[in-house]
ModelCIF file with pLDDT and N, C-alpha, C, O atoms, coordinates in Angstrom:
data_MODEL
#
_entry.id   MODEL 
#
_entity.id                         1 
_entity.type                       polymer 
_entity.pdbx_number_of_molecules   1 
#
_entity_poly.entity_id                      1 
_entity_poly.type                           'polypeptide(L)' 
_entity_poly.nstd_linkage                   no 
_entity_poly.nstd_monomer                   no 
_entity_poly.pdbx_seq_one_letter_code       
;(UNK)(UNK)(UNK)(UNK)(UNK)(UNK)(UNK)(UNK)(UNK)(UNK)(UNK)(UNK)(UNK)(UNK)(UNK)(UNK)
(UNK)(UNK)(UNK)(UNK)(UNK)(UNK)(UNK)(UNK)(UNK)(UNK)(UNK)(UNK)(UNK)(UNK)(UNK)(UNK)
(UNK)(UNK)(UNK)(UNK)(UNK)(UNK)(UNK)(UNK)(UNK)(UNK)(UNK)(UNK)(UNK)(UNK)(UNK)(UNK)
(UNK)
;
_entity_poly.pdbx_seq_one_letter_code_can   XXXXXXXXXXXXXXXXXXXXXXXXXXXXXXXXXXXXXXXXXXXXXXXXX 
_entity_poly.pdbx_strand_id                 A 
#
loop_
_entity_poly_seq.entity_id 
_entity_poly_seq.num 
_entity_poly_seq.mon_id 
_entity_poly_seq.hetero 
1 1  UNK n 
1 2  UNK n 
1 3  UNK n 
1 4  UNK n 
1 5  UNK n 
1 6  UNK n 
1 7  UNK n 
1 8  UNK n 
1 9  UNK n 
1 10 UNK n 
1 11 UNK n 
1 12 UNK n 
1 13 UNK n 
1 14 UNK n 
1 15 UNK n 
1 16 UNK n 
1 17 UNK n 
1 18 UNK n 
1 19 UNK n 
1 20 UNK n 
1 21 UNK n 
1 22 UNK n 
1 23 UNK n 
1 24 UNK n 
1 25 UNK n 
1 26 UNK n 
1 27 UNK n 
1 28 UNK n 
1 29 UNK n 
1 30 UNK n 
1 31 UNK n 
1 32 UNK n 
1 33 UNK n 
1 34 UNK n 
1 35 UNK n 
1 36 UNK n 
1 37 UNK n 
1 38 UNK n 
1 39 UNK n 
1 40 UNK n 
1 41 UNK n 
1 42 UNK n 
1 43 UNK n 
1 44 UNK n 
1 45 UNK n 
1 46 UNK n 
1 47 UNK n 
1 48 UNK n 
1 49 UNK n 
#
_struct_asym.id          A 
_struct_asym.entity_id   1 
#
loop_
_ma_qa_metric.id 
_ma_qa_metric.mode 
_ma_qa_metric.name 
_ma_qa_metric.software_group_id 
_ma_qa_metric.type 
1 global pLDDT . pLDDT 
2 local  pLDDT . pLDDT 
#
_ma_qa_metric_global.metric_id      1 
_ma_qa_metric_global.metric_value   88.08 
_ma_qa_metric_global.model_id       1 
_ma_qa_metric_global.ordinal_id     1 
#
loop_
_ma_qa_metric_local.label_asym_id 
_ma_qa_metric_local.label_comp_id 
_ma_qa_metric_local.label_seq_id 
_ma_qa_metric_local.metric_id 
_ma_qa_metric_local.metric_value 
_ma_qa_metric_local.model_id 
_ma_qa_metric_local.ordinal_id 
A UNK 1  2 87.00 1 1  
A UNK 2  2 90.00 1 2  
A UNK 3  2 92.00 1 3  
A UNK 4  2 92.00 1 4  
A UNK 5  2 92.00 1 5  
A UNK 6  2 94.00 1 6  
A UNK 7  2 91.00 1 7  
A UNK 8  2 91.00 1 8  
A UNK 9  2 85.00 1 9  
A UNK 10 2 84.00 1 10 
A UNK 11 2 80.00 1 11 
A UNK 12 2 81.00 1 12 
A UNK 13 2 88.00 1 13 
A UNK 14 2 91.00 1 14 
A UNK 15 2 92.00 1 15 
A UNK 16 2 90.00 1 16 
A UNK 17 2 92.00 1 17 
A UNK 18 2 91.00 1 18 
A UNK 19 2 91.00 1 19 
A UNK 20 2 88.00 1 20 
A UNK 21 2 86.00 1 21 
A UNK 22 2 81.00 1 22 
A UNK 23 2 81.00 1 23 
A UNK 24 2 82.00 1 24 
A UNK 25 2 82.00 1 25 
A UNK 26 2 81.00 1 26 
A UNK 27 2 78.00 1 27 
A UNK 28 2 78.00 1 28 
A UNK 29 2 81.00 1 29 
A UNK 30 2 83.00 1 30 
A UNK 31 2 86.00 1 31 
A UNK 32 2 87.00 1 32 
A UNK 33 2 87.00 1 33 
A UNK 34 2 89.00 1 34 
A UNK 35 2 92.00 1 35 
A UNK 36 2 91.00 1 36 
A UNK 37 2 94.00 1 37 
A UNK 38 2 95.00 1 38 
A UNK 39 2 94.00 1 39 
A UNK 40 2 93.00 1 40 
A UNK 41 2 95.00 1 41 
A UNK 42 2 95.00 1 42 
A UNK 43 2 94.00 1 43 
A UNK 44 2 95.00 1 44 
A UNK 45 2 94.00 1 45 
A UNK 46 2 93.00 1 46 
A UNK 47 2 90.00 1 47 
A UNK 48 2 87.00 1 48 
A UNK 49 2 70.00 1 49 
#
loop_
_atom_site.group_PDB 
_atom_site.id 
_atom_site.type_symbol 
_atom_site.label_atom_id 
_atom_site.label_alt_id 
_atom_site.label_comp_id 
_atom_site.label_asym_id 
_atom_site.label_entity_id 
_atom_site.label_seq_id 
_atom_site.pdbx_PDB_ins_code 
_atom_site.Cartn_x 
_atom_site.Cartn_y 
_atom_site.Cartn_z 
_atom_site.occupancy 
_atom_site.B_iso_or_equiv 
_atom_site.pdbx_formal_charge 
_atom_site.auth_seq_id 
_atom_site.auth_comp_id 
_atom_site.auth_asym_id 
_atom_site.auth_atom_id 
_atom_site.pdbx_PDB_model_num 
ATOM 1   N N  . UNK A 1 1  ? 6.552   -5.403 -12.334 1.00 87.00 ? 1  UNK A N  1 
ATOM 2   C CA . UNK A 1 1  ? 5.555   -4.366 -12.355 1.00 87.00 ? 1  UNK A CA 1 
ATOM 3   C C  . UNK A 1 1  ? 4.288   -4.964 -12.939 1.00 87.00 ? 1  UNK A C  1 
ATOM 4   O O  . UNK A 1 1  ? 4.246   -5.758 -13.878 1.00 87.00 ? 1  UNK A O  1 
ATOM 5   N N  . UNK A 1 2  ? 3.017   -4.357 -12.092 1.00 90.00 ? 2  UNK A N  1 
ATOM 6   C CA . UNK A 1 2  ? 1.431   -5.164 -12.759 1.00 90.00 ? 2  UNK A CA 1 
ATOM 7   C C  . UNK A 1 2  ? 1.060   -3.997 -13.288 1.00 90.00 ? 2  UNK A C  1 
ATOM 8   O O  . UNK A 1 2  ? 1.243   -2.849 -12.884 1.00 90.00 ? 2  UNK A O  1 
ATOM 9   N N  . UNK A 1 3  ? 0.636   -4.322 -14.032 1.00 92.00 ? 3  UNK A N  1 
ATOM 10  C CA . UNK A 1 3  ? -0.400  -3.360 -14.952 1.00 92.00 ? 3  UNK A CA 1 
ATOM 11  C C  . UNK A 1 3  ? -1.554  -3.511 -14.846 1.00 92.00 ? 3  UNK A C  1 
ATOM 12  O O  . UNK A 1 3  ? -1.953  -4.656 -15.062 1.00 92.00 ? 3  UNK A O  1 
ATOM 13  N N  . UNK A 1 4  ? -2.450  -2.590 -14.525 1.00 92.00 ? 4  UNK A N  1 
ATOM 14  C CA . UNK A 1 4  ? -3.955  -3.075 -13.911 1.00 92.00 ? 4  UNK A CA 1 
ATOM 15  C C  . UNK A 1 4  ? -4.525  -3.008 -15.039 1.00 92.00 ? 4  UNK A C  1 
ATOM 16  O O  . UNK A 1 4  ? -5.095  -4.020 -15.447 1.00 92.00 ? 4  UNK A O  1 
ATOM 17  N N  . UNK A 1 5  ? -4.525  -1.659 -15.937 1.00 92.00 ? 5  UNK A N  1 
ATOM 18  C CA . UNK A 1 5  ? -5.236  -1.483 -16.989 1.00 92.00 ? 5  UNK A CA 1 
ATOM 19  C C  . UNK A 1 5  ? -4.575  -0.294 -18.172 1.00 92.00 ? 5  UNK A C  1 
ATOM 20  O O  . UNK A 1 5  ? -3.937  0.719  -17.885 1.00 92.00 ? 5  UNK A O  1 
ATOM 21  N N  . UNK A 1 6  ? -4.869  -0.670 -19.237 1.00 94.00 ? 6  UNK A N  1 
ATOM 22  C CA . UNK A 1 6  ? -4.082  0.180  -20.603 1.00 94.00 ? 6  UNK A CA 1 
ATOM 23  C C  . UNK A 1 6  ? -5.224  0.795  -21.049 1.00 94.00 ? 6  UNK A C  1 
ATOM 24  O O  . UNK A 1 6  ? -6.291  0.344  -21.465 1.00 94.00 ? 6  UNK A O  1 
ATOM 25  N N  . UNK A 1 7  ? -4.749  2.064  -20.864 1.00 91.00 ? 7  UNK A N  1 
ATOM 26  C CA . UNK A 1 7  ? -6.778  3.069  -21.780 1.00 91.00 ? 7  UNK A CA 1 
ATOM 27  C C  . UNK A 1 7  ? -6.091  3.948  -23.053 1.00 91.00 ? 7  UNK A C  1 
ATOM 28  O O  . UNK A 1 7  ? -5.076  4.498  -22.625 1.00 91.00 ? 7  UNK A O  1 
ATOM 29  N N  . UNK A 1 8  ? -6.263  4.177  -24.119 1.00 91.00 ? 8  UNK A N  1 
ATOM 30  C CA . UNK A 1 8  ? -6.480  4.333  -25.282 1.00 91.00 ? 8  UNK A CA 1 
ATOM 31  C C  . UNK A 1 8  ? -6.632  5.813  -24.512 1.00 91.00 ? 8  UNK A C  1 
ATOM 32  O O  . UNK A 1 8  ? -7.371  6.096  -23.569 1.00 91.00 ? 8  UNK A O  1 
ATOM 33  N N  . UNK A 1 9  ? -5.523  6.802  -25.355 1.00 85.00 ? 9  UNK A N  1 
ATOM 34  C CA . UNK A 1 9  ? -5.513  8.231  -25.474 1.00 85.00 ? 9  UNK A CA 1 
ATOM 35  C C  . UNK A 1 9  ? -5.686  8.711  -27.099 1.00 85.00 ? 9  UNK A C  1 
ATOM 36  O O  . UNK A 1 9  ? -4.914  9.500  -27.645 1.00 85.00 ? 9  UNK A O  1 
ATOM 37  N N  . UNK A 1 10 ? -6.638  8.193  -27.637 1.00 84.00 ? 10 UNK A N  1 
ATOM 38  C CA . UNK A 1 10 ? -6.763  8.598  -29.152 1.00 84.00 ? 10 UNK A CA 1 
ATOM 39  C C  . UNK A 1 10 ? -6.403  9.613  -29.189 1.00 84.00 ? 10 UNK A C  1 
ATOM 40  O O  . UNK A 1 10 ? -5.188  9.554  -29.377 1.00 84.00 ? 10 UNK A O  1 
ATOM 41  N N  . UNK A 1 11 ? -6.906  11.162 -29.085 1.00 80.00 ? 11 UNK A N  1 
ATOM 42  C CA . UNK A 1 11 ? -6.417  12.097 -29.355 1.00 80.00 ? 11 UNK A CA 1 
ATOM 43  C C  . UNK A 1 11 ? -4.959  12.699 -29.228 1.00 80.00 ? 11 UNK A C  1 
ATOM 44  O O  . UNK A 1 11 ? -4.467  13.661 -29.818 1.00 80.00 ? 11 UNK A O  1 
ATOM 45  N N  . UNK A 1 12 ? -4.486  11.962 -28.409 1.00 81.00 ? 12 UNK A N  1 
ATOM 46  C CA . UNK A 1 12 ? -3.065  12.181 -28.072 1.00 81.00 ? 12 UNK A CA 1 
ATOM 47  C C  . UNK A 1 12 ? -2.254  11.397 -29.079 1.00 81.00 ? 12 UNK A C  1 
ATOM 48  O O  . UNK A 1 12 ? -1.290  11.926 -29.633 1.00 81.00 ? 12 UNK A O  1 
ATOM 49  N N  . UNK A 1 13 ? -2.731  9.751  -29.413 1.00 88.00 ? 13 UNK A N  1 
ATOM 50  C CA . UNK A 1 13 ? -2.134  9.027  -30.181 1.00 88.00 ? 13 UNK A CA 1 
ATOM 51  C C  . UNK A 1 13 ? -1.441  8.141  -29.806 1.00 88.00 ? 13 UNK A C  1 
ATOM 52  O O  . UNK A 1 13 ? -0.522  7.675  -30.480 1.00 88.00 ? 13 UNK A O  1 
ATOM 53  N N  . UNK A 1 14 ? -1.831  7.672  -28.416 1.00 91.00 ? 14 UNK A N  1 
ATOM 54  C CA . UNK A 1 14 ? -0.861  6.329  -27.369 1.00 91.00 ? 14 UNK A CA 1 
ATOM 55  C C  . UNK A 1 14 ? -1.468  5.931  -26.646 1.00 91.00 ? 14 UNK A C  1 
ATOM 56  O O  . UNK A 1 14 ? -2.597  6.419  -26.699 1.00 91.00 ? 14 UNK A O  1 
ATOM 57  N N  . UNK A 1 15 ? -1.278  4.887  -25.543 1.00 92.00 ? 15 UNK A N  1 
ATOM 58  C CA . UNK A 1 15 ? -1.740  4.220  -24.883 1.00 92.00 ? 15 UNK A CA 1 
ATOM 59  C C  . UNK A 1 15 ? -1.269  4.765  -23.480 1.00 92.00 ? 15 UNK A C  1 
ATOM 60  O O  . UNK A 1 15 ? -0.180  5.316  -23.319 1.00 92.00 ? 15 UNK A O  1 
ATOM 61  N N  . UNK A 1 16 ? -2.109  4.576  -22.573 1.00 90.00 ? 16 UNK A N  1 
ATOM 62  C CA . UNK A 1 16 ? -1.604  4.531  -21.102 1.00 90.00 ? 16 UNK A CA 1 
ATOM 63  C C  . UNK A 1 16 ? -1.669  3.853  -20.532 1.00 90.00 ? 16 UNK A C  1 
ATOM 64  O O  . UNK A 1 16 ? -2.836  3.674  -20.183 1.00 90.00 ? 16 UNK A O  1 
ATOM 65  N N  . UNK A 1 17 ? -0.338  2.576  -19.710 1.00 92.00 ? 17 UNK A N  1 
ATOM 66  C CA . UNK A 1 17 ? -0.478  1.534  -19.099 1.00 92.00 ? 17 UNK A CA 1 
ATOM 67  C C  . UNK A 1 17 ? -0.449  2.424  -17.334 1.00 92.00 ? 17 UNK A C  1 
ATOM 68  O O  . UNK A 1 17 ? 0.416   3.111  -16.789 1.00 92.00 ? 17 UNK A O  1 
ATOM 69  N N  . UNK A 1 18 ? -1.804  1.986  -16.907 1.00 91.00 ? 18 UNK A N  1 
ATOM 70  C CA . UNK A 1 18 ? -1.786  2.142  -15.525 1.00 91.00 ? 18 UNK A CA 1 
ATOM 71  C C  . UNK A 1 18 ? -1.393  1.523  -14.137 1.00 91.00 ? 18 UNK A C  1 
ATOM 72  O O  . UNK A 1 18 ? -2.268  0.704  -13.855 1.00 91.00 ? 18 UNK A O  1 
ATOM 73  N N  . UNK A 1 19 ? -0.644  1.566  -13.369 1.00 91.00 ? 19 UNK A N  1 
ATOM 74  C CA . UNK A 1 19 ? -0.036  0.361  -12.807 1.00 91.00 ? 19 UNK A CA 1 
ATOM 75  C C  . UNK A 1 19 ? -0.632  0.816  -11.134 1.00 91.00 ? 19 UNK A C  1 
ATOM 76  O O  . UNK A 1 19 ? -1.157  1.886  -10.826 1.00 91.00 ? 19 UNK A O  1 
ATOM 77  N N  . UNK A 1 20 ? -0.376  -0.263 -10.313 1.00 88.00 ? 20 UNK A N  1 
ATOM 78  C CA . UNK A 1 20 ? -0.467  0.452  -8.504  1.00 88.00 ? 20 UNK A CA 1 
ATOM 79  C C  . UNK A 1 20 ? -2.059  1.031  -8.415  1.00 88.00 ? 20 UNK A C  1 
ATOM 80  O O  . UNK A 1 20 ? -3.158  0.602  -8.768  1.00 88.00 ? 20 UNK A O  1 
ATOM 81  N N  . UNK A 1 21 ? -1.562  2.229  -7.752  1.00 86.00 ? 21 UNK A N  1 
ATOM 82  C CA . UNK A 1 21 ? -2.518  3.342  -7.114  1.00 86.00 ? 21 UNK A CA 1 
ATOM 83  C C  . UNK A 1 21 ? -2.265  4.468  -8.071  1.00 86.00 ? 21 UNK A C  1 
ATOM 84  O O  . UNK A 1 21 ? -2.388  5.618  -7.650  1.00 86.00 ? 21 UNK A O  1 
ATOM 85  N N  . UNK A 1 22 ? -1.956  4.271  -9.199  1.00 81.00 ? 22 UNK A N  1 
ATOM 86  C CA . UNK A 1 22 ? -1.924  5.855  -9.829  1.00 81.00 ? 22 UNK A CA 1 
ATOM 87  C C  . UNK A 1 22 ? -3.033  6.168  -10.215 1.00 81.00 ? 22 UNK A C  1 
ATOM 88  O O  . UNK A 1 22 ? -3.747  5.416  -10.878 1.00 81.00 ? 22 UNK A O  1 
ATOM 89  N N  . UNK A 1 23 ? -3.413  7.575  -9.782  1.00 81.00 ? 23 UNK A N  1 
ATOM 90  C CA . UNK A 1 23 ? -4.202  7.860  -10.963 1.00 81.00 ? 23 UNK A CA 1 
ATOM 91  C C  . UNK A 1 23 ? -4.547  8.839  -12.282 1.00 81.00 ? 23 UNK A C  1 
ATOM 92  O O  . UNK A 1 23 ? -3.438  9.340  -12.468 1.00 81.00 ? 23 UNK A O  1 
ATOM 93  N N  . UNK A 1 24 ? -5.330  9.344  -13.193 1.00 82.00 ? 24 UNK A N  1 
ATOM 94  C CA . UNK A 1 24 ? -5.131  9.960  -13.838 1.00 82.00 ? 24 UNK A CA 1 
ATOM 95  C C  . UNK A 1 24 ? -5.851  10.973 -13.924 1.00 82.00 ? 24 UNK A C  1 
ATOM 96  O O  . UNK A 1 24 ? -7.035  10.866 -13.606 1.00 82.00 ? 24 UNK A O  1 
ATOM 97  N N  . UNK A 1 25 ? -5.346  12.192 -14.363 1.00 82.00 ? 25 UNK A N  1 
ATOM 98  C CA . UNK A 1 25 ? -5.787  13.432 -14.925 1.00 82.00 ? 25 UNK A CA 1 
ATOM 99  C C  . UNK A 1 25 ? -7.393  13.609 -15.896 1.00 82.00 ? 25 UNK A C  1 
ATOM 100 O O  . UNK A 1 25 ? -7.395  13.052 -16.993 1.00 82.00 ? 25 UNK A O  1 
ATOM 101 N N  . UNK A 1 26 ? -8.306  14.146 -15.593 1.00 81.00 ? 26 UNK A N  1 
ATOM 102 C CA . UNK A 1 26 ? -8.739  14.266 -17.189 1.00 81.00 ? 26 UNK A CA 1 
ATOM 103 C C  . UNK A 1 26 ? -8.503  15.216 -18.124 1.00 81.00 ? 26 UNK A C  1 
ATOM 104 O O  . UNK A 1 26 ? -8.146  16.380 -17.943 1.00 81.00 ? 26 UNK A O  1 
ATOM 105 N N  . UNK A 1 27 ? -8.780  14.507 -19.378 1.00 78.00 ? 27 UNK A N  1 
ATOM 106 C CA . UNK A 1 27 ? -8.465  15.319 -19.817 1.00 78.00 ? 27 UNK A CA 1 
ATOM 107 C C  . UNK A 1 27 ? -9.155  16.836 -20.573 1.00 78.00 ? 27 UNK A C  1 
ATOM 108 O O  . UNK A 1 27 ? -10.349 17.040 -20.353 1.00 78.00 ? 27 UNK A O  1 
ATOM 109 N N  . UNK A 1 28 ? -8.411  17.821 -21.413 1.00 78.00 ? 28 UNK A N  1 
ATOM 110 C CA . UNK A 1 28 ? -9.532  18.622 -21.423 1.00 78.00 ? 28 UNK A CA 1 
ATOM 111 C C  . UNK A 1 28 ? -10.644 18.787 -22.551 1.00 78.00 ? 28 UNK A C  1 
ATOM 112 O O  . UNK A 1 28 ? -10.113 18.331 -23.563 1.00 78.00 ? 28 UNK A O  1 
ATOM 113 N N  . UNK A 1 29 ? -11.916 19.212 -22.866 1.00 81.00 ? 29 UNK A N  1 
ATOM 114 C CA . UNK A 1 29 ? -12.516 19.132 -23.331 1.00 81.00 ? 29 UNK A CA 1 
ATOM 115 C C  . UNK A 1 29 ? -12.726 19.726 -24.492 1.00 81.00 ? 29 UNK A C  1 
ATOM 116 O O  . UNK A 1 29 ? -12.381 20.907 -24.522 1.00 81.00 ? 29 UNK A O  1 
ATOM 117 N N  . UNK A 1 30 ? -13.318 19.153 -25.748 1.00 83.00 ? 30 UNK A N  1 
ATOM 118 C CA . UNK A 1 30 ? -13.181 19.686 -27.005 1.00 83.00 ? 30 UNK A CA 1 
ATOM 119 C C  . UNK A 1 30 ? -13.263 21.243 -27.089 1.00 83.00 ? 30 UNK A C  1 
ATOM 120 O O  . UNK A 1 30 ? -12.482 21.871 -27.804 1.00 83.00 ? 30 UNK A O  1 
ATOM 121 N N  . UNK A 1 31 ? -14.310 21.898 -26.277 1.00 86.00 ? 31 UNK A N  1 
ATOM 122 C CA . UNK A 1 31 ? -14.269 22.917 -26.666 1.00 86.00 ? 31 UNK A CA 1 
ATOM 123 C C  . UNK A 1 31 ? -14.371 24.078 -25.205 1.00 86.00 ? 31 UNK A C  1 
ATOM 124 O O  . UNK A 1 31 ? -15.210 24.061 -24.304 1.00 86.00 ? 31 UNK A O  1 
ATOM 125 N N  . UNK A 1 32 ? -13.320 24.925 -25.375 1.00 87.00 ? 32 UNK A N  1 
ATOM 126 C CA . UNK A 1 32 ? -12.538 25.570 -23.826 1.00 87.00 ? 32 UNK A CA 1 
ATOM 127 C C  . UNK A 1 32 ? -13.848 26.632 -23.707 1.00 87.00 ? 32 UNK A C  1 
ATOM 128 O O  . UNK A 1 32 ? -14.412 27.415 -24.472 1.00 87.00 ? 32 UNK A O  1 
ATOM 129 N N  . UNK A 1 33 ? -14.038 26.103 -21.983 1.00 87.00 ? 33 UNK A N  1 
ATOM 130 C CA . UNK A 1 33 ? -14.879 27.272 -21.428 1.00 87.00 ? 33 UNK A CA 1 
ATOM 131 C C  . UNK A 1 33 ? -14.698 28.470 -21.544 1.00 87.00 ? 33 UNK A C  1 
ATOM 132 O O  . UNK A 1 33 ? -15.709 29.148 -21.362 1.00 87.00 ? 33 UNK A O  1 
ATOM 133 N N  . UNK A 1 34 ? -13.564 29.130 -21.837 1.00 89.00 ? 34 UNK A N  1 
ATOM 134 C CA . UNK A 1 34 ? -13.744 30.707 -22.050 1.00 89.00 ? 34 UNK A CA 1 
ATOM 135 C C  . UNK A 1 34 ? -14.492 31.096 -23.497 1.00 89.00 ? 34 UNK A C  1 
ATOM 136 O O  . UNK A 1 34 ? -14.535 32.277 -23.844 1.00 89.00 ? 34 UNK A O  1 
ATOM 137 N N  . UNK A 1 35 ? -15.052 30.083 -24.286 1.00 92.00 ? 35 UNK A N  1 
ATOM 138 C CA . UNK A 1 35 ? -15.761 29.773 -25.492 1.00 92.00 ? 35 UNK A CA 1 
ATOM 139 C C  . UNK A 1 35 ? -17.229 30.688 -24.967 1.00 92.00 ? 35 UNK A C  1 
ATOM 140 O O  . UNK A 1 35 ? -17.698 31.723 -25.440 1.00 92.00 ? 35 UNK A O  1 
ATOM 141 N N  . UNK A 1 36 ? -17.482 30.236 -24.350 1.00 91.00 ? 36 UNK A N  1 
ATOM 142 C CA . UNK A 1 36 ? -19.324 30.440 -23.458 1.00 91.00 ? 36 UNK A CA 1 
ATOM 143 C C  . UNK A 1 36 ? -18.852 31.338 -22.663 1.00 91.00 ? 36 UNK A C  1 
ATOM 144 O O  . UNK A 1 36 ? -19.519 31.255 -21.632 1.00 91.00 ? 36 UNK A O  1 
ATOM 145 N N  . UNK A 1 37 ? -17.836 32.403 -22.530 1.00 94.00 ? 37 UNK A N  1 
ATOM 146 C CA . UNK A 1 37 ? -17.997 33.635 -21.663 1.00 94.00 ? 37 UNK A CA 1 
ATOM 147 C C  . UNK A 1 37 ? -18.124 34.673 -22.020 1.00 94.00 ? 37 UNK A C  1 
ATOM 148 O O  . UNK A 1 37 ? -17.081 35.076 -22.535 1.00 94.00 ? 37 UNK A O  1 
ATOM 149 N N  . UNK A 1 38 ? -19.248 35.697 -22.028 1.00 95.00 ? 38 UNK A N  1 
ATOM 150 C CA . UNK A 1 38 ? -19.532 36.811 -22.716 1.00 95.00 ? 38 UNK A CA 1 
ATOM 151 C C  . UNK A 1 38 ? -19.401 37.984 -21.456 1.00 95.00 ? 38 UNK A C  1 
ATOM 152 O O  . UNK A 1 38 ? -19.131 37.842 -20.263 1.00 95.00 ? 38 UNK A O  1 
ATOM 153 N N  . UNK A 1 39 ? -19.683 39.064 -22.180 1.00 94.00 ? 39 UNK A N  1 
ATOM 154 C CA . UNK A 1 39 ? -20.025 40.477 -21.711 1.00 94.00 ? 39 UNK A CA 1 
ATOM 155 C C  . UNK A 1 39 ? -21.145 40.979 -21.919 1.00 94.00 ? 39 UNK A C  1 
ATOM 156 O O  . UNK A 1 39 ? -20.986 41.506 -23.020 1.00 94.00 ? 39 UNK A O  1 
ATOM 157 N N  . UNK A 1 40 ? -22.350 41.209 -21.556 1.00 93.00 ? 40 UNK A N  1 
ATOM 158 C CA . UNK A 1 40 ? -23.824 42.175 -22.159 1.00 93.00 ? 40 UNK A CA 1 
ATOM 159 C C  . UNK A 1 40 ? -23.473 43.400 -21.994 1.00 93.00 ? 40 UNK A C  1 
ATOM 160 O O  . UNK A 1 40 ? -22.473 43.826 -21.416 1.00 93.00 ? 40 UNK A O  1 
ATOM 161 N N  . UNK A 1 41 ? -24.488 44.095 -22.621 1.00 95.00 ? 41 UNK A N  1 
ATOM 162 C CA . UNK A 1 41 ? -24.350 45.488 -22.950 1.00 95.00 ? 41 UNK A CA 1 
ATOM 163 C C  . UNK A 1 41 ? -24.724 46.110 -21.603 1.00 95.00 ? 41 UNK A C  1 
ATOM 164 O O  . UNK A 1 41 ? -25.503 47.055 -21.725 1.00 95.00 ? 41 UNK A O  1 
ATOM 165 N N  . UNK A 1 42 ? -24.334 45.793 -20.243 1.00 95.00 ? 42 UNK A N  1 
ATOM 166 C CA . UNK A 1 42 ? -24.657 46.704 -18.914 1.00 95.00 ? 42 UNK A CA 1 
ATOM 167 C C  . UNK A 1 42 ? -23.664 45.994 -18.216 1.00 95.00 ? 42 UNK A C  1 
ATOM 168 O O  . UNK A 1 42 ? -23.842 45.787 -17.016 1.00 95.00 ? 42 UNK A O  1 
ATOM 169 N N  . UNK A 1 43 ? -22.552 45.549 -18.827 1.00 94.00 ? 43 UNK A N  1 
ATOM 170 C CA . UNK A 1 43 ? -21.233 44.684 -18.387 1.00 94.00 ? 43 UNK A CA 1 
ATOM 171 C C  . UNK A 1 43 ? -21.642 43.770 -17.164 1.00 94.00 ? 43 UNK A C  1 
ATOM 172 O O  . UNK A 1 43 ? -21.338 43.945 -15.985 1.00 94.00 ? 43 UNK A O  1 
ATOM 173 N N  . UNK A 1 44 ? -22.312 42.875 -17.649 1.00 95.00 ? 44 UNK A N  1 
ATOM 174 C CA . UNK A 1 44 ? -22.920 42.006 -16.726 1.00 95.00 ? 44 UNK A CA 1 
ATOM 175 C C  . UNK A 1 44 ? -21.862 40.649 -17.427 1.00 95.00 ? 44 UNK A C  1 
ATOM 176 O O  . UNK A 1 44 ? -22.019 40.257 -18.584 1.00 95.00 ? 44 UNK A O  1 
ATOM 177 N N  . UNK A 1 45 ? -20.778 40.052 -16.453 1.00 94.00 ? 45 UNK A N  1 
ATOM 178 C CA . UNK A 1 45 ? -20.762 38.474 -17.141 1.00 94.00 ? 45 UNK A CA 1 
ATOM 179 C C  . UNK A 1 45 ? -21.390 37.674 -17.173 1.00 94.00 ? 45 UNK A C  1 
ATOM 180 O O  . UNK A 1 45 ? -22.061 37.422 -16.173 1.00 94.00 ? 45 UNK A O  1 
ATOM 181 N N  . UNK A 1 46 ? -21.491 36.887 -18.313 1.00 93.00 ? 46 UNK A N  1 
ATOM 182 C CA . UNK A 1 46 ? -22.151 35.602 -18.411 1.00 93.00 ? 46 UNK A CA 1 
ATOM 183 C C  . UNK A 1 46 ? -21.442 34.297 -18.720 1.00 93.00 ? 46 UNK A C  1 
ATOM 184 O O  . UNK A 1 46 ? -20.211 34.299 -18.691 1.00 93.00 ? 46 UNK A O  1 
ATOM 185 N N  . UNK A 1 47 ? -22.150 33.092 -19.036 1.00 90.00 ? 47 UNK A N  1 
ATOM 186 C CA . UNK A 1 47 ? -21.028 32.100 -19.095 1.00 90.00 ? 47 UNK A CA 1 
ATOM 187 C C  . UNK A 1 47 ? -20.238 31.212 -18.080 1.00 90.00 ? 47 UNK A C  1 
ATOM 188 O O  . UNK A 1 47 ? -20.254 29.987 -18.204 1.00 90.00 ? 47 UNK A O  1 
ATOM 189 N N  . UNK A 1 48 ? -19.543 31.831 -17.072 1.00 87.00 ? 48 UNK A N  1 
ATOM 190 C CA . UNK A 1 48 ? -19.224 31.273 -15.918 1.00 87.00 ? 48 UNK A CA 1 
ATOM 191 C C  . UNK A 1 48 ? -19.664 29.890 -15.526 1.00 87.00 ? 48 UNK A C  1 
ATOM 192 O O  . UNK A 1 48 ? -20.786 29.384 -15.536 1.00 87.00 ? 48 UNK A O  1 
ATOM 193 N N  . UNK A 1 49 ? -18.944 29.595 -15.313 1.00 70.00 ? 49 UNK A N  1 
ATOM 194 C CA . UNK A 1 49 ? -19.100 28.305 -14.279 1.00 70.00 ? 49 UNK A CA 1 
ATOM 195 C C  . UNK A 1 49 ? -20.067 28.399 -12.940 1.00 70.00 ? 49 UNK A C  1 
ATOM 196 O O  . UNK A 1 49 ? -20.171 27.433 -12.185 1.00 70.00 ? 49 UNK A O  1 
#
């Protein structure tokens, strides 16, 4: 088996050896979009993507 490349998952706390054609996920971001989704006072959403 070749290993093309090993990337550092700090937050997780391990390494990922990548081998072939795989590829990877990203991952998710410090702080979750339903963070930035509101309601106004004429129930209009905001926030959205």
């Amino acid at each position: 088996m070749t290993v093309r490349e090993v990337r550092l998952s700090a937050g997780a706390g391990f390494l990922v050896a990548v081998t072939g054609s795989i590829m990877t996920m990203p991952g998710l971001p410090k702080k979750p979009a339903a963070l930035s989704i509101d309601i106004d006072e004429n129930g209009r959403i905001t926030g959205l993507f």
